[in-house]
C-alpha positions as CSV (number, residue, x, y, z in Angstrom):
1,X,-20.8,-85.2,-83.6
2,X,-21.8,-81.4,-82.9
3,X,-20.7,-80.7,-86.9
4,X,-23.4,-83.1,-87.7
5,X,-26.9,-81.3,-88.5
6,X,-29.7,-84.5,-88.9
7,X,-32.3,-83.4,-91.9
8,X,-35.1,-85.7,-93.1
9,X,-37.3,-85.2,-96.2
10,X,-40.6,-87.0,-95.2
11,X,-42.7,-88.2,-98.5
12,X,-45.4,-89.5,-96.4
13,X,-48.2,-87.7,-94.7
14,X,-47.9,-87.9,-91.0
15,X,-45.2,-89.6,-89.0
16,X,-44.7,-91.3,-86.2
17,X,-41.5,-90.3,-84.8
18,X,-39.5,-92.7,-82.7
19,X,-38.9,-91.6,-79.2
20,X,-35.5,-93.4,-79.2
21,X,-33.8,-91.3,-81.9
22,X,-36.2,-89.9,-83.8
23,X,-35.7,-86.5,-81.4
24,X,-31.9,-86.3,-82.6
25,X,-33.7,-84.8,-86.1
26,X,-33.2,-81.2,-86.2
27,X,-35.3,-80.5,-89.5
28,X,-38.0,-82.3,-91.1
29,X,-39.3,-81.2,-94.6
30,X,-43.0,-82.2,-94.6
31,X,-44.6,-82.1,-98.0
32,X,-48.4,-80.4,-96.7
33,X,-48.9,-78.5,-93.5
34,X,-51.7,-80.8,-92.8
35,X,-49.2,-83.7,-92.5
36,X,-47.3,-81.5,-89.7
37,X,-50.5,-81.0,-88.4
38,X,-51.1,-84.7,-88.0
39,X,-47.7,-85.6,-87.0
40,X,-47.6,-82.9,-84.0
41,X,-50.9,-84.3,-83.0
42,X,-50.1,-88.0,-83.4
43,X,-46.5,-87.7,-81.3
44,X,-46.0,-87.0,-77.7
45,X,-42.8,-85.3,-78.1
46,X,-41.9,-83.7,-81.6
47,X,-39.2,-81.6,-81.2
48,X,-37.6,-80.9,-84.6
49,X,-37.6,-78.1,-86.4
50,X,-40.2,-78.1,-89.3
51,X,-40.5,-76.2,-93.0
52,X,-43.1,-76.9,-95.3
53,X,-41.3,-77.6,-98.8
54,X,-44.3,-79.4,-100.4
55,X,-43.0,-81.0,-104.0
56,X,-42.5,-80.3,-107.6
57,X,-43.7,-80.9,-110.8
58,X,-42.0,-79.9,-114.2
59,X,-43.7,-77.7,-115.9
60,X,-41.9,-78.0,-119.5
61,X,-43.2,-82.1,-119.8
62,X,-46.4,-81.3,-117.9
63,X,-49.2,-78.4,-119.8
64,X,-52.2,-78.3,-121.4
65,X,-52.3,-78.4,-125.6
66,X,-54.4,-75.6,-127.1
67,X,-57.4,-77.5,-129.0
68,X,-55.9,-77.9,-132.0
69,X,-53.0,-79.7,-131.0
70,X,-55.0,-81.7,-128.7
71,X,-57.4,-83.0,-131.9
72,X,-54.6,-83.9,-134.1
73,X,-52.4,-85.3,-131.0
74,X,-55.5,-87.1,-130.4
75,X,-56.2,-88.6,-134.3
76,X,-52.3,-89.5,-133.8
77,X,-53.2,-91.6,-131.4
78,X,-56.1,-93.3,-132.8
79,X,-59.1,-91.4,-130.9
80,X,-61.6,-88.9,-132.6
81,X,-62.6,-85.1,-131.7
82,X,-66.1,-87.0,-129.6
83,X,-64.0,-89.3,-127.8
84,X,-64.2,-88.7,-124.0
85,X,-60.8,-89.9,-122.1
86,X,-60.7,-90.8,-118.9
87,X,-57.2,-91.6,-116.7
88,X,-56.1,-93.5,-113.7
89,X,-52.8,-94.4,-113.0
90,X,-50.5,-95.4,-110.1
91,X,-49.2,-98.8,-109.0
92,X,-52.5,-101.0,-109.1
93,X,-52.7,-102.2,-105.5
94,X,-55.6,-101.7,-102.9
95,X,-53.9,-98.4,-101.3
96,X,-54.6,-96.5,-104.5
97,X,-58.7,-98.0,-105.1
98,X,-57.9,-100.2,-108.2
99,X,-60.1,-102.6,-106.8
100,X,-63.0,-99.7,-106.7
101,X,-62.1,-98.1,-110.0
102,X,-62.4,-101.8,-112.1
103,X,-66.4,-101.1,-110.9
104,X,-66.9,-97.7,-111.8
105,X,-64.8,-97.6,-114.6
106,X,-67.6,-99.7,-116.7
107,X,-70.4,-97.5,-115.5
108,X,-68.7,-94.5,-117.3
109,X,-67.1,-95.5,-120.4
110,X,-67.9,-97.9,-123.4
111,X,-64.2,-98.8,-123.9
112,X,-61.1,-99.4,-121.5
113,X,-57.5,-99.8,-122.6
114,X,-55.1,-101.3,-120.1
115,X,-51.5,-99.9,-121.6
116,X,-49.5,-101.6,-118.4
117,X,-46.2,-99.9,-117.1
118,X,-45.1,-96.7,-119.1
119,X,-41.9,-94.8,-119.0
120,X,-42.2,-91.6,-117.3
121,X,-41.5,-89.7,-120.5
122,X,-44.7,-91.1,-122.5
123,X,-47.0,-89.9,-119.7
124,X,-47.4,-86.7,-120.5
125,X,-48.9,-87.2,-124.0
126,X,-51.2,-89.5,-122.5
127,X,-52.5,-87.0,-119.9
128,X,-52.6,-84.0,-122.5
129,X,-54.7,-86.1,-124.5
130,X,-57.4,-86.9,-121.9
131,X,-60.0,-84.8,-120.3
132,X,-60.6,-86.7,-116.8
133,X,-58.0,-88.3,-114.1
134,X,-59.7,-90.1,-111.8
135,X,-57.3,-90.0,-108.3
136,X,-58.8,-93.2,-106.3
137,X,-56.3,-93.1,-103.4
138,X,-57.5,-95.0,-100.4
139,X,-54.5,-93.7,-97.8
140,X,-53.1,-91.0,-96.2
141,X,-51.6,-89.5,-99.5
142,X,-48.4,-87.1,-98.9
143,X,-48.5,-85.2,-101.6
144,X,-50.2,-87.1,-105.2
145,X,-47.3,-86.2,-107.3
146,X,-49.8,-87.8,-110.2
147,X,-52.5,-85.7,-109.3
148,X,-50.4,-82.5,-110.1
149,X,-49.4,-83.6,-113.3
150,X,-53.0,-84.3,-114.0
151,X,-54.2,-80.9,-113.3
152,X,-51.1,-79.0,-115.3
153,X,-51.5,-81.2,-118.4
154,X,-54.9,-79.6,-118.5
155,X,-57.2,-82.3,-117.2
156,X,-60.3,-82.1,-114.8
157,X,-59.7,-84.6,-111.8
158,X,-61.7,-86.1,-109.2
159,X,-59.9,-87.4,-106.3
160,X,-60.4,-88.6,-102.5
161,X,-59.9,-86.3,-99.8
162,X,-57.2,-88.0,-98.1
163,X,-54.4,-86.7,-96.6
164,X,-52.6,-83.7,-97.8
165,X,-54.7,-83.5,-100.7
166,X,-57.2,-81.2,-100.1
167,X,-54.1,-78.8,-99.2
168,X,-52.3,-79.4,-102.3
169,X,-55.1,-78.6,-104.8
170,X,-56.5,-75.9,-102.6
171,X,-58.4,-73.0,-104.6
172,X,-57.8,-74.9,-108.3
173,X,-61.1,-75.2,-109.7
174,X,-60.3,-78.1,-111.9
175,X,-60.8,-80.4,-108.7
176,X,-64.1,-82.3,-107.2
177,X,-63.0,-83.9,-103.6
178,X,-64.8,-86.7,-102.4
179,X,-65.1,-87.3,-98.4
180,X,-66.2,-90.9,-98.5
181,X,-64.2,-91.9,-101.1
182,X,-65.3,-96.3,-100.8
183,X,-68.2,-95.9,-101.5
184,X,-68.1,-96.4,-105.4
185,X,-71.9,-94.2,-106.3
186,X,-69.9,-90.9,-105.5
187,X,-67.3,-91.2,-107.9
188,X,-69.7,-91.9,-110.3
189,X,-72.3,-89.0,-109.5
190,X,-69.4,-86.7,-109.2
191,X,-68.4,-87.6,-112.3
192,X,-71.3,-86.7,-113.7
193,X,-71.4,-83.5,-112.3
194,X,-67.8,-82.9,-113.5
195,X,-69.2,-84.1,-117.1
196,X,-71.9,-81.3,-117.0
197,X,-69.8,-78.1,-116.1
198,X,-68.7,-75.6,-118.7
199,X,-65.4,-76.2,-120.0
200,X,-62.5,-74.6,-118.4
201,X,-60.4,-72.2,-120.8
202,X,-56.7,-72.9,-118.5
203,X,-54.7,-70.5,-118.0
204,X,-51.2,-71.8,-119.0
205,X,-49.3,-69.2,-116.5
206,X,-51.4,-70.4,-113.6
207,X,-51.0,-74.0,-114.2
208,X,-46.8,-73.4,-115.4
209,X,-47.0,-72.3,-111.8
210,X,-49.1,-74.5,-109.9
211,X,-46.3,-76.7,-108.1
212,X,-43.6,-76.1,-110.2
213,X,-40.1,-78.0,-109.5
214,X,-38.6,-74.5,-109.6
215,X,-40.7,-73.4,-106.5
216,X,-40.1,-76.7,-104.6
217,X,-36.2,-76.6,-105.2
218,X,-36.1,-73.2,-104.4
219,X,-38.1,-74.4,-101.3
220,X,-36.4,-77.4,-100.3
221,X,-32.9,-75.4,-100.9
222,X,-33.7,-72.7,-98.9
223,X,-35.3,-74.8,-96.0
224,X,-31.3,-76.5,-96.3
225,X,-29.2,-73.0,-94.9
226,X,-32.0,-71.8,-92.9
């Protein structure tokens, strides 16, 4: 019907848009401009009308603990002031490099504790108490809602080039991108490179910022009426 205004909120990176309906879509929220970028290429025809929305992260469950905090959640939790903490998580299939991170992992650290599926709620301590998040993805990522809440608890992250990504952490200096991302001796040297910088004092406005859910409703929202 004419009353009828067709809006779809695409999570992925770039789409292939059916010629035999998919041009009855008036909008389409894209999460990176890249992934528009890719789509417009990829399709013939692509007709809808296109806002960038990207997505949000809170920014009340996810920021960095000043030092002291940090130690004594850290002694809480059975790990000393020395201890260096290093995070992956996502579901553990191919798409997101479990396979490559079970053979770096061991290169890099002396321990490894496998704590399965965790409520949403308990990540956050876990991320605030870690210095490293190690992003593996082998696809097209959309977005990497992980590897925001990574970078605003405070942690430095190195992460595969793929898709939207280099978009999303674009000018955060907490970030080392890698280009050829299978082969498992550039995590590790980047790693090491990572290991060797100066440590970053964050900047708690910045990062309250950085992809806040605020921003993306306000985005998504407005995207909505225009």
């Amino acid at each position: 019907p004419d009353r009828i205004e067709l809006i779809y909120s695409y999570h992925g990176h770039y789409l292939n848009l059916p010629e035999n309906f998919g041009h009855s879509i008036d909008k389409i929220f894209f999460l990176t401009n890249l992934g528009y970028l890719e789509s417009l290429s990829k399709n013939k025809i692509f007709s809808p009308e296109v806002f960038i929305v990207g997505n949000g992260v809170r920014s009340d469950k996810f920021f960095p603990l000043d030092k002291q905090d940090k130690l004594k959640a850290r002694r809480e939790m059975g790990f000393s002031e020395d201890d260096e903490i290093i995070v992956w998580m996502a579901n553990s299939r191919p798409a997101k490099g479990i396979h490559l991170f079970k053979k770096i992992i061991p290169l890099l650290l002396a321990e490894v504790l496998q704590l399965g599926r965790l409520s949403h709620d308990l990540l956050p301590k876990y991320l605030q108490i870690s210095d490293y998040y190690f992003f593996t993805s082998l696809w097209k990522e959309g977005f990497g809602l992980s590897l925001v809440e990574a970078i605003k608890s405070g942690l430095f992250v190195i992460s595969s080039a793929n898709g939207g990504i280099p978009e999303v952490i674009k000018d955060c200096d907490q970030v080392a991108l890698i280009s050829e991302p299978n082969k498992t001796e550039n995590w590790v040297k980047k790693f090491l490179e990572i290991r060797s910088r100066k440590k970053l004092d964050f900047d708690q406005t910045r990062l309250a910022g950085f992809h806040s859910y605020e921003d993306w409703e306000h985005k998504f929202k407005k995207a909505i009426v225009e």
